[in-house]
C-alpha positions, 0 to 999 in steps of 0.5 A, spaced: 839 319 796 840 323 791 834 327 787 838 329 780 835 327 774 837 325 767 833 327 761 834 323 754 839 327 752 843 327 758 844 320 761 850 320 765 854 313 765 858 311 771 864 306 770 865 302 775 872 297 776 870 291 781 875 288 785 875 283 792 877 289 795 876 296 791 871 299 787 874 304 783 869 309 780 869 314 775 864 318 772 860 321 778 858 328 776 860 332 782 867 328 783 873 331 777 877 324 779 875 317 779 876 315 786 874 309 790 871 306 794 871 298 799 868 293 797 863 292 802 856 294 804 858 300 806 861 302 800 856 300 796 850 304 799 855 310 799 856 309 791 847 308 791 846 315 794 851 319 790 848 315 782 844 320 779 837 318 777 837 315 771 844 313 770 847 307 766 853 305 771 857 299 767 861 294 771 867 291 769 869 285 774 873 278 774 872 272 778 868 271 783 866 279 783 861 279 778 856 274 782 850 278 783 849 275 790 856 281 791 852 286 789 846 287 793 845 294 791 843 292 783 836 290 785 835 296 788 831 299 783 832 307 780 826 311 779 
């Protein structure tokens, strides 16, 4: 898990384009390219450990991809 920290003044937001298969991310502090990731449990594990504490991440998803029963990690909650 990542220990970084964002004060007020530094709120990282992450933009997240959902798809049935992909997760296309931009916003990571340490990546310089949006990338992406599978739309699996895995992939959205490895997306957790890398959001910095305190983050804003925004999803964009259509269909059936915006249902939170996709998205387990959401309920995890963030210190």
């Amino acid at each position: 898990m990542n220990t970084q920290s964002a004060s007020a003044s530094e709120v990282v937001h992450i933009g997240v384009d959902i798809c049935a298969d992909w997760l296309d991310i931009h916003g990571i502090p340490r990546k310089k390219k949006a990338f992406r990731l599978a739309n699996t449990t895995a992939g959205h594990r490895k997306l957790v450990a890398m959001l910095p504490s305190g983050v804003h991440v925004i999803l964009e998803a259509t269909a059936a991809t915006n249902r939170p029963s996709r998205w387990p990690c959401c309920a995890q909650a963030r210190p």
